[in-house]
C-alpha positions as CSV (number, residue, x, y, z in Angstrom):
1,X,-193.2,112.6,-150.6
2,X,-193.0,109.4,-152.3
3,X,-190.7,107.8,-149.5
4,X,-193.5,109.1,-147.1
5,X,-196.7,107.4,-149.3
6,X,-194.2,104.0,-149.5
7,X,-193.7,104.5,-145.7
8,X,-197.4,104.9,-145.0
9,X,-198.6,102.4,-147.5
10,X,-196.2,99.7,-146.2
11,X,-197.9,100.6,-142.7
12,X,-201.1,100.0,-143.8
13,X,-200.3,96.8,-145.1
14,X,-198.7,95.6,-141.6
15,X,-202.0,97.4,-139.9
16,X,-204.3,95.6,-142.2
17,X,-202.2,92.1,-141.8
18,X,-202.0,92.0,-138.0
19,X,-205.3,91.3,-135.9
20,X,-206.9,93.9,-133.5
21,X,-205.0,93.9,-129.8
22,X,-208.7,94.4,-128.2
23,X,-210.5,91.4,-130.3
24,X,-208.1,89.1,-129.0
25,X,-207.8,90.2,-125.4
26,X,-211.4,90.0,-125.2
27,X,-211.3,86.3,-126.7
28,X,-209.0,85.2,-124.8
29,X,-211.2,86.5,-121.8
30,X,-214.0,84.8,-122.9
31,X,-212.3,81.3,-123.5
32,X,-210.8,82.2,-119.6
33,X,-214.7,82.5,-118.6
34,X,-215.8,79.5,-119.9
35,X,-212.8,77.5,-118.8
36,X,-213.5,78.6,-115.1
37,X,-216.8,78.6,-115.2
38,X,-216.4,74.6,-115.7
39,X,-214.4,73.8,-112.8
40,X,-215.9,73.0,-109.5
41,X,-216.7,74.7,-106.9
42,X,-214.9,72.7,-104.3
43,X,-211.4,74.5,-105.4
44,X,-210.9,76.1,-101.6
45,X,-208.9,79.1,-100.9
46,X,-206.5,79.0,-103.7
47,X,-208.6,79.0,-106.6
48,X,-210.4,82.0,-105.2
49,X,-207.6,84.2,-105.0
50,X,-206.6,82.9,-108.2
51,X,-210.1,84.2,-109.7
52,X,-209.6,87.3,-108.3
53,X,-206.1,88.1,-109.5
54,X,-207.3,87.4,-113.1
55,X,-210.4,89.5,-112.7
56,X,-207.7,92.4,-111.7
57,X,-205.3,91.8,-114.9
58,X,-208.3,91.6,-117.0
59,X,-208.9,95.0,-116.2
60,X,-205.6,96.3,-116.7
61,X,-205.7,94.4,-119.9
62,X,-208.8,96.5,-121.0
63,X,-208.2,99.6,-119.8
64,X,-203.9,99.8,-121.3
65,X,-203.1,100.7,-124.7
66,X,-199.7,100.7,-126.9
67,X,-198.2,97.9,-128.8
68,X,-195.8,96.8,-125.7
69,X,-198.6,96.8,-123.7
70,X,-201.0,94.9,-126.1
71,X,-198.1,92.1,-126.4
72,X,-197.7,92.1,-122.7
73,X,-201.3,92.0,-122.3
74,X,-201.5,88.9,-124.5
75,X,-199.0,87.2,-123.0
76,X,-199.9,87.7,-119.6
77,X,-203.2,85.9,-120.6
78,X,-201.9,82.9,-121.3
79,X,-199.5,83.1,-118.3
80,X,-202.6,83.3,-116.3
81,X,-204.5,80.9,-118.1
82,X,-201.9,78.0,-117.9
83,X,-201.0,78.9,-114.0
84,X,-205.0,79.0,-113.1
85,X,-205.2,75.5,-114.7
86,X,-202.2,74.4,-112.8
87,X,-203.6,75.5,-109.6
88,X,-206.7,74.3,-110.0
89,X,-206.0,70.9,-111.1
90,X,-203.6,70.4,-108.1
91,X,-206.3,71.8,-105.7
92,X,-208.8,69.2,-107.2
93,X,-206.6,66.4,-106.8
94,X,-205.6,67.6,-103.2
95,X,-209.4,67.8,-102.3
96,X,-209.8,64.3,-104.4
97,X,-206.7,62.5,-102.1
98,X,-208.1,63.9,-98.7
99,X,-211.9,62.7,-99.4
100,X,-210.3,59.0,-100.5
101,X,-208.2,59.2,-97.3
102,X,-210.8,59.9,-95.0
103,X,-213.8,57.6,-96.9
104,X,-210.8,55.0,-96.3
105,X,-210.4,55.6,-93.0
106,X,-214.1,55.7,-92.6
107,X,-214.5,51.7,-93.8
108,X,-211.8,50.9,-92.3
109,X,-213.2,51.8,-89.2
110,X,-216.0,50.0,-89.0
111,X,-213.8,47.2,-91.1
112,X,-212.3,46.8,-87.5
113,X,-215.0,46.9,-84.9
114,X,-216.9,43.9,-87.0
115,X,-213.9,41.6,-86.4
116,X,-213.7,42.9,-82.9
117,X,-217.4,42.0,-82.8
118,X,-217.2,39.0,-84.8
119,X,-214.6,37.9,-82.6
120,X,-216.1,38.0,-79.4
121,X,-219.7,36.6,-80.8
122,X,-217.1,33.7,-82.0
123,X,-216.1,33.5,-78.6
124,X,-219.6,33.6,-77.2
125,X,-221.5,31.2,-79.6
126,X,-218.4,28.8,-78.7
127,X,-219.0,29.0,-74.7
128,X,-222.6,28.8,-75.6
129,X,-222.8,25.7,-77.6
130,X,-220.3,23.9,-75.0
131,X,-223.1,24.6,-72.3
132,X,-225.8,23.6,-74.9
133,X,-223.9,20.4,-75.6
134,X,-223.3,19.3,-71.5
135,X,-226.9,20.5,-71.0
136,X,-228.1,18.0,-74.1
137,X,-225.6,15.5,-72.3
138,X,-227.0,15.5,-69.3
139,X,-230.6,15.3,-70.1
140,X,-229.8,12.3,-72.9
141,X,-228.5,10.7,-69.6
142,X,-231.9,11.5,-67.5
143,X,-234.3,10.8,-70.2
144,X,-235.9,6.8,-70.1
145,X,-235.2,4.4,-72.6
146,X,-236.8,4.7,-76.1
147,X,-239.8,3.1,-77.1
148,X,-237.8,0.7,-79.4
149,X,-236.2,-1.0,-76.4
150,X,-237.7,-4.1,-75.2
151,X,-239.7,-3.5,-71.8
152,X,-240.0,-7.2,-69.8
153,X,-242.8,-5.8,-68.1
154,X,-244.5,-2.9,-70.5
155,X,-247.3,-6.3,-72.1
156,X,-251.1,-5.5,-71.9
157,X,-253.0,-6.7,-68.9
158,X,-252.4,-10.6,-68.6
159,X,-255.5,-12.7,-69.8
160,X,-257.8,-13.8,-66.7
161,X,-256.8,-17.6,-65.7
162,X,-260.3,-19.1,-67.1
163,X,-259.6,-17.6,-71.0
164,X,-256.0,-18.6,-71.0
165,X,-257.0,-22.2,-71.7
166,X,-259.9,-21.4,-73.8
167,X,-259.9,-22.4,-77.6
168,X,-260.8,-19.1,-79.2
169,X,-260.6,-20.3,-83.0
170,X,-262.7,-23.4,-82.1
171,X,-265.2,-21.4,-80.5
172,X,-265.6,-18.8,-83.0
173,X,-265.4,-21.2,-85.6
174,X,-268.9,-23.0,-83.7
175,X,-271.0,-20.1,-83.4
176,X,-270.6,-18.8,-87.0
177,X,-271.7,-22.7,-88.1
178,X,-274.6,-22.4,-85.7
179,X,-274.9,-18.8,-87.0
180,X,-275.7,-20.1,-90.8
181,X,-277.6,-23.0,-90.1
182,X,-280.1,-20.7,-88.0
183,X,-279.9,-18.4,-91.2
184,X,-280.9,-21.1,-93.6
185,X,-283.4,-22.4,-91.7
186,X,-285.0,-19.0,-91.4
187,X,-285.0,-18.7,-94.9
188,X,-286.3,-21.9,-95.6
189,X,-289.2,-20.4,-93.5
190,X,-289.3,-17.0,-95.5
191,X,-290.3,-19.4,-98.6
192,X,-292.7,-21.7,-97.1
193,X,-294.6,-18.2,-95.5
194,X,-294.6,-16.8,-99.0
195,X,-296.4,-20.0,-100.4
196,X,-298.9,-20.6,-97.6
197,X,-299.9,-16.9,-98.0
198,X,-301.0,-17.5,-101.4
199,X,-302.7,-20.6,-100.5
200,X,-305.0,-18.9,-98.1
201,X,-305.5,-15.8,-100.1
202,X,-307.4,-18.6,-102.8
203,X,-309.0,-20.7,-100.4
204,X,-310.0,-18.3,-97.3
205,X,-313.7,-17.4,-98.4
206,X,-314.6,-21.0,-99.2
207,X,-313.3,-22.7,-96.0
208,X,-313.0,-20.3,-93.2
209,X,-315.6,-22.7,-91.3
210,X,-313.4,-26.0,-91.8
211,X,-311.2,-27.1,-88.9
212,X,-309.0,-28.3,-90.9
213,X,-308.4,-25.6,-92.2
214,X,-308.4,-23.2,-89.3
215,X,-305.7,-25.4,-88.1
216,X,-303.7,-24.5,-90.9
217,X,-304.1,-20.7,-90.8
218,X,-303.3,-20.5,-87.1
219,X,-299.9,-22.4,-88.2
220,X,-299.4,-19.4,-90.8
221,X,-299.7,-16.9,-88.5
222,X,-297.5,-18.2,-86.5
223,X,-295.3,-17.7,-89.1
224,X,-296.3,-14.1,-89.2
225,X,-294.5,-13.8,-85.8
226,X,-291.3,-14.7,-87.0
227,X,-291.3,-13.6,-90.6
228,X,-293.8,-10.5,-91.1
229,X,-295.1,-10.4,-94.8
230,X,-294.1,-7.7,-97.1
231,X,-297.8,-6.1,-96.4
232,X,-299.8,-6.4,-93.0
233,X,-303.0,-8.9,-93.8
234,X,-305.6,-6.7,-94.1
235,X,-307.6,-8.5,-91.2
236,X,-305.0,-7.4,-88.3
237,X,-306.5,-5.0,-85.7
238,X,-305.4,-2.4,-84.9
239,X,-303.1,-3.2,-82.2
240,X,-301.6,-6.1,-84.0
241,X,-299.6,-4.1,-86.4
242,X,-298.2,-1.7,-83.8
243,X,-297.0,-5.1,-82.2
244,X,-295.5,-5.7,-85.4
245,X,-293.8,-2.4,-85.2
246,X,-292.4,-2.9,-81.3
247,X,-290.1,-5.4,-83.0
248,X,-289.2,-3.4,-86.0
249,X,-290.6,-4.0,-89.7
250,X,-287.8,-6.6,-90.2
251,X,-289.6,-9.3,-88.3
252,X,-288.1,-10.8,-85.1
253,X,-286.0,-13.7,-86.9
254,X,-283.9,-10.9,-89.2
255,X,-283.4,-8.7,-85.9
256,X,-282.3,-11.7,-83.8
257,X,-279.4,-12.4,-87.1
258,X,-278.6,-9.3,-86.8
259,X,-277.5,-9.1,-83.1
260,X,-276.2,-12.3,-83.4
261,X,-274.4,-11.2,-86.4
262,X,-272.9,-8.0,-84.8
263,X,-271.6,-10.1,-81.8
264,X,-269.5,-12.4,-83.8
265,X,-267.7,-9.2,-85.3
266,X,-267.2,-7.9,-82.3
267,X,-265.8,-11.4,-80.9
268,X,-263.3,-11.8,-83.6
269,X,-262.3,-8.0,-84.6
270,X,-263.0,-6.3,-81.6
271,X,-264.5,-2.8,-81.2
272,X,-263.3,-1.7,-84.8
273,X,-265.5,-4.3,-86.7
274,X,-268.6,-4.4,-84.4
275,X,-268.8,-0.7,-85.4
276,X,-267.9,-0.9,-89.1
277,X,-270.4,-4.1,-89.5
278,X,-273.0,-2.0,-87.5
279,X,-271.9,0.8,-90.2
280,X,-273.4,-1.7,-93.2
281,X,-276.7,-2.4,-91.6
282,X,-279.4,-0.6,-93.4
283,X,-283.2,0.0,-92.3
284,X,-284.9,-2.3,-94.4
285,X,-282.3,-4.8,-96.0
286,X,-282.1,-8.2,-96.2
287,X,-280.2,-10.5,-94.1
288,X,-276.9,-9.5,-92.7
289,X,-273.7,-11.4,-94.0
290,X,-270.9,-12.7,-91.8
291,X,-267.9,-10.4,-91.5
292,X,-264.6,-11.6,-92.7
293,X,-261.3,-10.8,-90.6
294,X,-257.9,-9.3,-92.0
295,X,-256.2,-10.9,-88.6
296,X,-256.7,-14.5,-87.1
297,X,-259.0,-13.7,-83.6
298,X,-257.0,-14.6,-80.5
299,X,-258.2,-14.3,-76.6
300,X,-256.4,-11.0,-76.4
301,X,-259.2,-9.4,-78.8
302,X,-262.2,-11.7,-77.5
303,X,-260.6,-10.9,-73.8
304,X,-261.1,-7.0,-74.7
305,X,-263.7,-6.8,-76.5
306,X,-265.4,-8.7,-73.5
307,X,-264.1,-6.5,-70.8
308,X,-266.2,-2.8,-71.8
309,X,-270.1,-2.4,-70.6
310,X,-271.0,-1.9,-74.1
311,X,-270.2,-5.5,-75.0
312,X,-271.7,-7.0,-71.6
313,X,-274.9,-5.1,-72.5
314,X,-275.0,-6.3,-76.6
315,X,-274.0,-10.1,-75.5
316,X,-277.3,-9.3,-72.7
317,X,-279.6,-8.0,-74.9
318,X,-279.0,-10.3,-78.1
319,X,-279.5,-13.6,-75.1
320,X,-282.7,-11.7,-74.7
321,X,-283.6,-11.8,-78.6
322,X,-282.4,-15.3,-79.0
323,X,-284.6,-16.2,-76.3
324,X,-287.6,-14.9,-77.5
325,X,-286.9,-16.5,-81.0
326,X,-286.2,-19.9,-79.7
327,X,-289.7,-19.7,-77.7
328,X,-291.4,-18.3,-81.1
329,X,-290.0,-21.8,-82.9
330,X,-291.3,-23.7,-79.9
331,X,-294.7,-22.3,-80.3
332,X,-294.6,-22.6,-84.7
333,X,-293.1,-26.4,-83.9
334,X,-296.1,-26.9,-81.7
335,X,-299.2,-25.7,-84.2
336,X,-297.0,-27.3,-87.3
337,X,-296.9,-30.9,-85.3
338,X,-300.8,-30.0,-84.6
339,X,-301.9,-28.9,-88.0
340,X,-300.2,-32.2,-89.1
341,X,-302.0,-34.4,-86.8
342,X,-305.2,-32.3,-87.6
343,X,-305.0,-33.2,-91.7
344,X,-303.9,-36.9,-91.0
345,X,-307.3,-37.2,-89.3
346,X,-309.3,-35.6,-92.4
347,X,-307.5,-37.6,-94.8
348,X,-308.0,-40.5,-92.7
349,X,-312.0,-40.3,-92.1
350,X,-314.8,-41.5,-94.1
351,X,-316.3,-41.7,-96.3
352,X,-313.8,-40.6,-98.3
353,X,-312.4,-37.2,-97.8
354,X,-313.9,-34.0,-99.1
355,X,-311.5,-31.7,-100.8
356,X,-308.2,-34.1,-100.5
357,X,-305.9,-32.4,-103.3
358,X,-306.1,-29.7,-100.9
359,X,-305.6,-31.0,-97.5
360,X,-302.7,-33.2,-99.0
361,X,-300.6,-30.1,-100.3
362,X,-301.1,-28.6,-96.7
363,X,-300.0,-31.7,-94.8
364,X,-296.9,-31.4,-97.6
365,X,-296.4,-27.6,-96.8
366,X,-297.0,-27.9,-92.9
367,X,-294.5,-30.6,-92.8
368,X,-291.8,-28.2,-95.3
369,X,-292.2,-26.1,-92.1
370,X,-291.6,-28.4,-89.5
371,X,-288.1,-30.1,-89.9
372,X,-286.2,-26.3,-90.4
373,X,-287.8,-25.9,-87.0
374,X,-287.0,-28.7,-85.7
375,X,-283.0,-28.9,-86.9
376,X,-283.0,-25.1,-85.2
377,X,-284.3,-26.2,-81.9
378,X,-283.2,-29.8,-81.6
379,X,-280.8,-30.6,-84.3
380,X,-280.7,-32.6,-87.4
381,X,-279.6,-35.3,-89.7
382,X,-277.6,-33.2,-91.9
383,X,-275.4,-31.2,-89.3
384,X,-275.0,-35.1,-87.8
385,X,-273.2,-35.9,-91.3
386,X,-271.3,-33.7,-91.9
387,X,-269.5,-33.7,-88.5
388,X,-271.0,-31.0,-86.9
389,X,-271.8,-31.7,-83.1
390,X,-275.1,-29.7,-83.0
391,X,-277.3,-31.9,-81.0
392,X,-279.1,-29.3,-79.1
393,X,-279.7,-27.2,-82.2
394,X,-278.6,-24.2,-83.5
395,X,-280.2,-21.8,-81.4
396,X,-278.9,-24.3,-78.2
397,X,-275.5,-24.0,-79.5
398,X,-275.6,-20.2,-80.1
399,X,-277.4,-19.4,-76.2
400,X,-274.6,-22.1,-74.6
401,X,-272.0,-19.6,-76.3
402,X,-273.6,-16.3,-75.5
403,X,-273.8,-17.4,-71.8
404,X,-270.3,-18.6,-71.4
405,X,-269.4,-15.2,-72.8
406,X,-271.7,-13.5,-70.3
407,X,-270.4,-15.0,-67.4
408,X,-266.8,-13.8,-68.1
């Protein structure tokens, strides 16, 4: 009995010491599932019969009993867990090697046909540009010279025979001296109008009946004809200051400078400055001023600016203006040389002279208005002084030019 309760307890102890067989087959199943169930799918063949065959000894496992059988079971677990990893790793890298293999082969591929391609555009581009280049050879040997090469015969049309001779700086030279003598003269005019306005506006009422004195109003409005005053008289009809108005509010001596004035720009600039000088002309200014030139006139631009209809018909038309003006100054020298005559004879008759303060600051004022006339129309002392052959005046000089001009 005690040998049996030794025996027994001693088996206890090794019972108690040693682990269940079934706990650690079923752990050892477990850590199997969740090994496998980690691995990919993409195993093939192999790692599917390999799943199976465990399934089958995990069943065995379960269902034996014994201590022999609970050690093999055991052991047979790990077998199978070590072989399943085996296999499946070298299935994975088998499946690994073939997909690099064939994604190799795949670049590869197309690794080829671009330098097949590349290699026959090479070739093509080459042929290409070598037909490009004798085509570009070719037409560089067709095409005409460049601009930059000297043509003998590429010139603008030759100057006519009669302006090749013709002094264009000399004659541009005496119309804008005739041009500013005819401007200061008209000027002079523009003050002497002013002051026999205001003589008349004091003196009208009180000797309107005189003939002395209607003399010297008929000389003022001949004035009027040239120079208009800033405000009509207020005894005009009413035609009269519409015939004002055909010429423009200017007056007919401003509008005759100003033609005149656009003609010498277009003589010495051409087309380009008769337009920009026309540009600076406004309505009711004052008198225009001579244009200054960037280049030296020549008879090429007189020769062109002479040759268009436009210029034929401005050199016509400001004749025409310069005509009328030169009669207008004819018909003022006329009444001033009468007027004069006219107040001599008062001051000269007696008993003695009624009113001769008066009559003698006319006779001073008519003859203020006679010589800037007269140097306009015939010349004077001072253009003889200072060298300036202006003998016929400078309206004469200005309508000699203007037809010379005309006829070409």
């Amino acid at each position: 009995m005690p040998m049996d309760r030794k025996s027994d307890k001693k088996w206890k102890d090794l019972s108690a010491s040693s682990p269940p067989k079934t706990d650690s087959n079923q752990g050892a199943g477990l850590q199997l599932d969740a090994i496998l169930s980690t691995l990919d799918s993409k195993s093939g063949k192999e790692s599917a019969e390999v799943y199976a065959g465990r399934v089958r000894k995990k069943v065995k496992m379960e269902m034996g009993g014994g201590k022999g059988k609970g050690k093999g079971r055991q052991v047979s677990a790990l077998d199978l867990l070590s072989g399943a990893l085996d296999g499946l790793i070298s299935s994975a890298k088998q499946g690994r090697k073939n997909e690099r293999g064939g994604s190799k082969s795949a670049i590869q591929a197309p690794s080829i046909e671009k330098e097949k391609n590349k290699g026959n555009f090479d070739l093509e581009t080459s042929s290409a540009q070598s037909t490009v280049k004798g085509q570009s050879l070719d037409k560089a040997d067709s095409l005409p010279p460049t601009p930059t090469t000297v043509q003998p015969h590429a010139t603008t049309n030759p100057l006519p025979p009669h302006l090749e001779s013709v002094d264009v700086s000399r004659q541009l030279k005496a119309f804008k001296t005739a041009l500013r003598t005819l401007i200061t003269t008209l000027q002079t005019l523009v003050f002497e109008s002013a002051l026999a306005d205001r003589v008349w506006y004091k003196n009208a009422s009180q000797f309107k009946s005189a003939f002395w004195w209607t003399s010297f109003n008929s000389t003022r409005r001949g004035l009027h004809k040239l120079l208009p005053p800033p405000t009509l008289p207020t005894q005009l009809t009413p035609t009269q200051p519409h015939q004002h108005h055909s010429i423009s509010q200017r007056g007919l001596a401003k509008d005759t400078v100003r033609m005149l004035t656009i003609v010498y720009a277009g003589l010495g600039g051409g087309e380009e400055a008769l337009q920009s000088q026309q540009a600076k002309f406004e309505p009711e200014s004052g008198w225009a001023n001579l244009p200054k030139f960037d280049v030296k006139p020549s008879a090429t631009t007189l020769y062109s600016f002479l040759q268009s209809d436009t210029s034929q018909n401005l050199l016509s038309a400001t004749k025409a203006k310069l005509e009328l003006l030169r009669e207008s100054l004819e018909v003022l020298q006329k009444r001033t040389q009468t007027t004069g005559h006219v107040l001599v004879t008062h001051l000269n008759t007696p008993p003695a002279p009624t009113f001769a303060p008066l009559v003698t600051t006319l006779l001073v004022l008519v003859a203020s208005m006679s010589d800037p006339v007269r140097v306009a129309l015939e010349g004077g002392r001072d253009e003889a002084d200072r060298g300036q052959e202006m003998e016929v005046g400078s309206i004469g000089v200005l309508m000699d030019l203007l037809r010379e001009w005309t006829a070409k």
